[in-house]
C-alpha positions as CSV (number, residue, x, y, z in Angstrom):
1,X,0.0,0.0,0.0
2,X,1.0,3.2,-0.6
3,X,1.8,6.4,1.6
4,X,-0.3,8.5,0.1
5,X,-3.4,5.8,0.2
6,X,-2.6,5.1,4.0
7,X,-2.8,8.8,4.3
8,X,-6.3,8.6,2.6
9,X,-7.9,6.2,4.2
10,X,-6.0,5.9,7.8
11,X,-7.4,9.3,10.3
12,X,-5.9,10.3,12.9
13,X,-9.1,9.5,15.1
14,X,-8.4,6.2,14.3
15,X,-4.7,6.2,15.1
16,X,-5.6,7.7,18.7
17,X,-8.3,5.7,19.3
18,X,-5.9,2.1,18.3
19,X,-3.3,3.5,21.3
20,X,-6.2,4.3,23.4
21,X,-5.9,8.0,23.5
22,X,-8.6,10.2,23.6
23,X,-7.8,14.4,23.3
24,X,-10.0,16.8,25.4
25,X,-12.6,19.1,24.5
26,X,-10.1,21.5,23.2
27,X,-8.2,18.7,21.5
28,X,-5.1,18.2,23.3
29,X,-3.3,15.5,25.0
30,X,-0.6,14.7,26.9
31,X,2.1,13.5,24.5
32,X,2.4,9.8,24.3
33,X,6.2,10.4,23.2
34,X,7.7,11.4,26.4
35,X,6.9,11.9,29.9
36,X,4.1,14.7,30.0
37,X,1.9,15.8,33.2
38,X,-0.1,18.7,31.4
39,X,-1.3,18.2,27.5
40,X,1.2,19.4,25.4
41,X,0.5,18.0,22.3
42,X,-2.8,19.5,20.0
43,X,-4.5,17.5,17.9
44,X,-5.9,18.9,14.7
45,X,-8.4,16.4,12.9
46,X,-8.7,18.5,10.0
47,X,-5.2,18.3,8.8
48,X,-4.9,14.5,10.4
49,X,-1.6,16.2,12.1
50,X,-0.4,16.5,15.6
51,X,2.0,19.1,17.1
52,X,3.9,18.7,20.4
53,X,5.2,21.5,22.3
54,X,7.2,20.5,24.9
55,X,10.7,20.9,24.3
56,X,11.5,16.8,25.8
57,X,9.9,16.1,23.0
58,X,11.5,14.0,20.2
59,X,9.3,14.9,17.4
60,X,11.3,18.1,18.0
61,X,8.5,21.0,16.9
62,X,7.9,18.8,13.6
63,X,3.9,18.5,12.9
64,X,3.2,15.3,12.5
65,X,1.6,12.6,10.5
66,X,-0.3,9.5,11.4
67,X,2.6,7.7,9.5
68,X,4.9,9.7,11.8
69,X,2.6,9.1,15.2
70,X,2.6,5.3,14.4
71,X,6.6,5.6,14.2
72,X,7.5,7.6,17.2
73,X,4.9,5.7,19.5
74,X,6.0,2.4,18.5
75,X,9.5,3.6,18.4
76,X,10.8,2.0,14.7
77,X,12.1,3.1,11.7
78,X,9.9,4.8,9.2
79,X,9.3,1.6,6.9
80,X,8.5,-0.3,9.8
81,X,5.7,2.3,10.7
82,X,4.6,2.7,6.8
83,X,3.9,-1.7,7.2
84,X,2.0,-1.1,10.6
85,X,-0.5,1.8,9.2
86,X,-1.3,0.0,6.5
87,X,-2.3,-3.1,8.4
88,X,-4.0,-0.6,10.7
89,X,-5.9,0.2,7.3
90,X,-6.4,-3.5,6.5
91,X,-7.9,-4.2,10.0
92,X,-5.1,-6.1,11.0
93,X,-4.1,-5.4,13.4
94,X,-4.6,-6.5,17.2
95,X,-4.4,-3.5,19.5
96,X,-6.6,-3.1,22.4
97,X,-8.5,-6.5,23.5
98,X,-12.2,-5.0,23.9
99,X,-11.7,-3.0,20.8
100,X,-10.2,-6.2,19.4
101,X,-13.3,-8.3,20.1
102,X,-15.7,-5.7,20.0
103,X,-15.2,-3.8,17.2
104,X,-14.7,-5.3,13.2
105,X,-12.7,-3.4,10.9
106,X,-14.1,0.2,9.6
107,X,-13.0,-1.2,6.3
108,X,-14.4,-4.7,6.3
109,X,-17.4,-4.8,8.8
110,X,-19.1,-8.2,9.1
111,X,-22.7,-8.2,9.3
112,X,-24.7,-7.8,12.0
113,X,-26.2,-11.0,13.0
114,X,-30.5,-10.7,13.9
115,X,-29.3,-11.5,17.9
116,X,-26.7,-8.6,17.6
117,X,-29.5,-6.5,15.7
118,X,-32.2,-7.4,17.9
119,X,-30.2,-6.6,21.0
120,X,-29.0,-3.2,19.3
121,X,-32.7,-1.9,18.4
122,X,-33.7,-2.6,22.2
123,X,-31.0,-0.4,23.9
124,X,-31.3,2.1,21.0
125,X,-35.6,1.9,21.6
126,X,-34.7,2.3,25.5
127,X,-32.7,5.4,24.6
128,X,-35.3,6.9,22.3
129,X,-37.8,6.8,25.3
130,X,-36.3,8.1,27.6
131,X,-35.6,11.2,25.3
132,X,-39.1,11.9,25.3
133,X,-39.3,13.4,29.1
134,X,-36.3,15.7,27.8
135,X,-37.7,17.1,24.5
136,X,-40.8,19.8,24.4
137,X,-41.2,19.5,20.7
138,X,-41.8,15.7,21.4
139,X,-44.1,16.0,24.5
140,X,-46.0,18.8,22.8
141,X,-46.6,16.8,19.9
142,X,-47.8,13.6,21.7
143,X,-50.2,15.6,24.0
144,X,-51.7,17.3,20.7
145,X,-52.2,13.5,19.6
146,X,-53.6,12.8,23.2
147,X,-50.9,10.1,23.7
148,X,-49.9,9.5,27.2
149,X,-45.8,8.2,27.1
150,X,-46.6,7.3,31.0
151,X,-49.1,4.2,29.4
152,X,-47.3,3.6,25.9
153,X,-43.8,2.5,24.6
154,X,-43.7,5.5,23.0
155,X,-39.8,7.2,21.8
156,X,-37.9,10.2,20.5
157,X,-35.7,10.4,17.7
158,X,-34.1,13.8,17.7
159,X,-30.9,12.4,15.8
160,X,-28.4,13.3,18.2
161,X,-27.5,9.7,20.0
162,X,-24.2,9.7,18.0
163,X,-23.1,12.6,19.2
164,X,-21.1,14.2,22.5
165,X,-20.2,11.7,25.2
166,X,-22.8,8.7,23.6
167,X,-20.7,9.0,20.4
168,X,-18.6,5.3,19.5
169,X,-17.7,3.8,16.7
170,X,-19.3,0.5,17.9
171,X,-22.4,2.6,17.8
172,X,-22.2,4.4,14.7
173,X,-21.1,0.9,12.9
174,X,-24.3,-0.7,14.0
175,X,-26.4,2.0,13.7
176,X,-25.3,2.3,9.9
177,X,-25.5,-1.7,9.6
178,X,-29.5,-1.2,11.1
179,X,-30.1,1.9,8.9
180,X,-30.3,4.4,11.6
181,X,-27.2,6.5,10.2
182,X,-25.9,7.0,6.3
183,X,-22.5,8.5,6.0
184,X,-23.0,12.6,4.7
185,X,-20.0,12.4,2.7
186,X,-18.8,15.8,4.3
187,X,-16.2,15.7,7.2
188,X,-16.9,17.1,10.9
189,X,-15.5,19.9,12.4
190,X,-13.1,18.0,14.0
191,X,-12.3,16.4,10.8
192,X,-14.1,13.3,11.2
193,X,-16.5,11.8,8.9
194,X,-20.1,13.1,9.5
195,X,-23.5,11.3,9.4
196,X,-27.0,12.2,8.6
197,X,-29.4,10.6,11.7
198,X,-32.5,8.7,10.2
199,X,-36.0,9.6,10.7
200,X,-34.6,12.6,13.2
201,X,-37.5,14.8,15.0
202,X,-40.1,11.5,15.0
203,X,-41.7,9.8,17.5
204,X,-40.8,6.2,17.6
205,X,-43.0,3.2,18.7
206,X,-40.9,-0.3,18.2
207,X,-42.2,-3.9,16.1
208,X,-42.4,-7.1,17.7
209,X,-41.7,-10.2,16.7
210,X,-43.3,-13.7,17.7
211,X,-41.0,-13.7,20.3
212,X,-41.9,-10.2,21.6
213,X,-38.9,-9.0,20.6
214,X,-37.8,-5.6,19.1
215,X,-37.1,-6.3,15.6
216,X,-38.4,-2.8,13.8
217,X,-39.1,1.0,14.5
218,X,-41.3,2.8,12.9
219,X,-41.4,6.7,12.9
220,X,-43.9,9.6,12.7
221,X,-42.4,13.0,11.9
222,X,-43.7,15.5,14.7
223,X,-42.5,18.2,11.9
224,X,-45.4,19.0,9.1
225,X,-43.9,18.2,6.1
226,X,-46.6,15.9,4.2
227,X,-44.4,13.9,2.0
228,X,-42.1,13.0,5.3
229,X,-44.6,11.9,7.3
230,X,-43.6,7.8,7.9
231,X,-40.3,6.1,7.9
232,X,-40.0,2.7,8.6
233,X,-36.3,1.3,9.2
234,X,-35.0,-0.8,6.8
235,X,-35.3,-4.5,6.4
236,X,-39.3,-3.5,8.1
237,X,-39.6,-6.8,10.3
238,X,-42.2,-7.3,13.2
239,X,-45.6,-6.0,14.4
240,X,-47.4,-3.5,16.3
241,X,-48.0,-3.8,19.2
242,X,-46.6,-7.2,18.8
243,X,-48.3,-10.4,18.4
244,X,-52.1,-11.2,19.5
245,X,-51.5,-13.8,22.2
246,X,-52.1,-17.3,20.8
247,X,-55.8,-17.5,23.0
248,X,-56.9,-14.7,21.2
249,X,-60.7,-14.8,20.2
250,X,-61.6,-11.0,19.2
251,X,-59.2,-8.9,17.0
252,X,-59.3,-5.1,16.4
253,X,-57.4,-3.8,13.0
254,X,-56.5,-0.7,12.7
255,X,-55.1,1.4,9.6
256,X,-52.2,2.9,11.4
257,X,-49.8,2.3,14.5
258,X,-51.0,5.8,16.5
259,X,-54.6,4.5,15.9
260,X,-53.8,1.3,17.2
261,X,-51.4,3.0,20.1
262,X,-54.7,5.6,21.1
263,X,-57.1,2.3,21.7
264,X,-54.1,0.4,24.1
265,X,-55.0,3.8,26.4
266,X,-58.0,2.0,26.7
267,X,-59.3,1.1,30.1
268,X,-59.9,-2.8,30.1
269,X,-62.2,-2.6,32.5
270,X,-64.9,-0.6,30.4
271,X,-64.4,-2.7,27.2
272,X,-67.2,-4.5,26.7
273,X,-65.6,-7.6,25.9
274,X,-61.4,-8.6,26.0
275,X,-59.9,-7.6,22.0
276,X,-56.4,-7.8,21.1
277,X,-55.1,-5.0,18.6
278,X,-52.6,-5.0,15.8
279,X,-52.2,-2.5,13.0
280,X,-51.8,-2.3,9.5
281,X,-49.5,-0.3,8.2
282,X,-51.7,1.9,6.1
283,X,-54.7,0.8,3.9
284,X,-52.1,-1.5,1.6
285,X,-50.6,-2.7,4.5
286,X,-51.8,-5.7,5.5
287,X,-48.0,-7.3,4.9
288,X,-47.2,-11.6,4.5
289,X,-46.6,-11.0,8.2
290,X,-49.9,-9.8,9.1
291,X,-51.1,-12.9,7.4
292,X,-49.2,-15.3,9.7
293,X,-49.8,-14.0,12.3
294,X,-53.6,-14.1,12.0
295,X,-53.3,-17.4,10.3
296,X,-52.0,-19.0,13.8
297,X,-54.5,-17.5,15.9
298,X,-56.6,-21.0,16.2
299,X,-59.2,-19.4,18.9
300,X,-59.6,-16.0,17.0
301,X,-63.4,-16.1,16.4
302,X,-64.3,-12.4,15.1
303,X,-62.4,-9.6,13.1
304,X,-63.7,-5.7,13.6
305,X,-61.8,-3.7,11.4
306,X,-61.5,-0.2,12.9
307,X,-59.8,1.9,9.4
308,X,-59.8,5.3,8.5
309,X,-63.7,7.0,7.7
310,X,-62.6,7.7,4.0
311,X,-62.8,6.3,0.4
312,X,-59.4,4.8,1.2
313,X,-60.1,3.3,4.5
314,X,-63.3,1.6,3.0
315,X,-62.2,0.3,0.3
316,X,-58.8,-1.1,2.0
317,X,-61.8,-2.7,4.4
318,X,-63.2,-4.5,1.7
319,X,-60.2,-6.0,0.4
320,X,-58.6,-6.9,3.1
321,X,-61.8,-8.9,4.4
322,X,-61.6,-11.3,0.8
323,X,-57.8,-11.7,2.3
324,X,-59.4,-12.7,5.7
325,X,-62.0,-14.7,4.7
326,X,-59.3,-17.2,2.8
327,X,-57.1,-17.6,6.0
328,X,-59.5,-17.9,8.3
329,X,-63.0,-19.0,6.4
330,X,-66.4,-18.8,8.4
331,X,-64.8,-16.2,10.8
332,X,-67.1,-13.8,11.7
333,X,-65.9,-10.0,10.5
334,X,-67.4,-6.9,11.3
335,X,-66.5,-3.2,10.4
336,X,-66.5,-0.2,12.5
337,X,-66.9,3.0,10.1
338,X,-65.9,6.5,11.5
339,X,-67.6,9.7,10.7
340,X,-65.9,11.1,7.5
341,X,-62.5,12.1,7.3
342,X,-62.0,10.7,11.5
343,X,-59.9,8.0,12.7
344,X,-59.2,6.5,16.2
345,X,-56.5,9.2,17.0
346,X,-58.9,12.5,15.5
347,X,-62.3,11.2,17.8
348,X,-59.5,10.8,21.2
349,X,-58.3,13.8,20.5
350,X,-61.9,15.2,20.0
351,X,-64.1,12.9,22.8
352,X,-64.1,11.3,25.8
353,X,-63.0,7.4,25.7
354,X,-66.5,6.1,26.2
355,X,-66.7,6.8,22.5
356,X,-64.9,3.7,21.6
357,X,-66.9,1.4,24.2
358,X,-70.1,2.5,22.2
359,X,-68.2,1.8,19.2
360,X,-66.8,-1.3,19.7
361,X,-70.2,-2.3,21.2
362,X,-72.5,-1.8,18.7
């Protein structure tokens, strides 16, 4: 490999972080190369230089290079340091044993393996929550929606988890592999490459699988921008709220997941009979997964759609029920149709709860 493709593809982020060294907020250090109580030596990202001080220094007021870091910190000659930053390139090389095991080369990253994933969309899920109690824009949106976070498993996405004190590359590596970061193609301030969050400013709600575990998000934009309204994150696996348990015998369907999240706020106690819920995912959203899921409810006895009071909504009503009727024939399906233009979020928002008892009721 060349010096001048090392130099390309080899930071000095990466260089630091292989030794374990980490610069302050104002991007100094103390110098690896000698004996140094107080930072002398400043780091500048941009350039992928350093500069030392201290006159004990042997680098002796040079600036620099990561070639150059890699040969005065392992103390060889300059070949022997030209081998060692290209293997550092290659992901070679076996420096720190958590980083080691931890974290796959930046320039050949294994996939991520659905345990791995599942695990990853859980913590990240756990940290979008808790981001709601911190954000107005997110806790004025929900309580315009008349969603209560205190009853629902409800998140915030404001696109900053990668940043400040949470920022890792084990993060950013798997939030890339999951879809929740894209590389910008621009460079940080601190000369590091820069990413564009996914889905930033949503709410986030997270999709079960059969095992009730996180294996999907699903966004809603809390900014009004009609043509950025839903994201989903890639590879779109699981359900919401999750799988009907297996006894099920009465199934509510709704058109979207914030419909479906407005009747869990439900009081079971005033329901006039037990219902599970799962959502579509709009009116052409009734996915292969749906399908199995319904297919393997054996107790499931009746069906109430609950869609949108529109042209849409009724007609999606009416085609999903064919698609009902061949997975589960003789089951008994009923519709409940909302005044025009309402759904289950627009009458909470506009009524009292009972609405939905005399809904579902009748």
């Amino acid at each position: 490999m060349e010096i001048t493709d090392i130099k390309q593809h080899l930071t000095l982020s990466q260089v630091l972080q292989h030794y374990g060294l980490k610069p302050d907020k104002h991007m100094r250090l103390n110098c690896p190369f000698h004996e140094d109580k107080t930072p002398s030596m400043q780091v500048y990202y941009k350039t992928h230089t350093a500069y030392c001080f201290s006159a004990n220094c042997p680098t002796q007021g040079k600036s620099i290079d990561v070639i150059d870091f890699v040969m005065y910190k392992e103390q060889c000659n300059k070949h022997e340091a030209i081998v060692r930053a290209a293997n550092m390139v290659k992901g070679e090389t076996k420096h720190s044993e958590t980083i080691s095991h931890e974290l796959p080369s930046r320039s050949e990253p294994r996939d991520i393996t659905p345990e791995e994933r599942t695990a990853f969309l859980q913590r990240m899920f756990t940290y979008f929550r808790n981001a709601v109690h911190n954000s107005i824009p997110a806790k004025e949106y929900l309580r315009e929606r008349a969603l209560d976070p205190a009853v629902l498993e409800i998140g915030y996405n404001s696109g900053q988890f990668h940043h400040g004190t949470r920022k890792d590359d084990l993060l950013i590596q798997k939030s890339i592999q999951v879809g929740l970061l894209t590389g910008s193609g621009r460079l940080s301030r601190t000369g590091e490459q820069s990413y564009t969050a996914f889905a930033r400013n949503c709410i986030v709600f997270a999709l079960r699988n059969y095992r009730s575990e996180i294996s999907g998000l699903y966004f809603r934009s809390t900014v009004t921008r009609k043509d950025e309204r839903h994201f989903y994150l890639k590879n779109r696996e699981g359900l919401y709220p999750g799988y009907p348990e297996p006894d099920t015998k009465t199934l509510i369907i709704t058109e979207s997941i914030i419909d479906a999240a407005s009747l869990l706020q439900l009081d079971p106690s005033l329901s006039p009979f037990p219902f599970s819920l799962l959502s579509c995912f709009g009116t052409n959203g009734l996915t292969e997964e749906h399908r199995k899921a319904i297919a393997g409810l054996d107790k499931l006895e009746e069906i109430i759609f609950f869609l949108n009071g529109d042209k849409a909504g009724r007609a999606a009503v009416l085609k999903h029920t064919e698609t009902i009727r061949t997975l589960k024939p003789g089951i008994k399906i009923s519709n409940i149709d909302p005044p025009e233009d309402e759904d289950v979020n627009s009458l909470l928002q506009g009524h009292e709860s009972g609405i939905f008892t005399e809904m579902i009721s009748n």
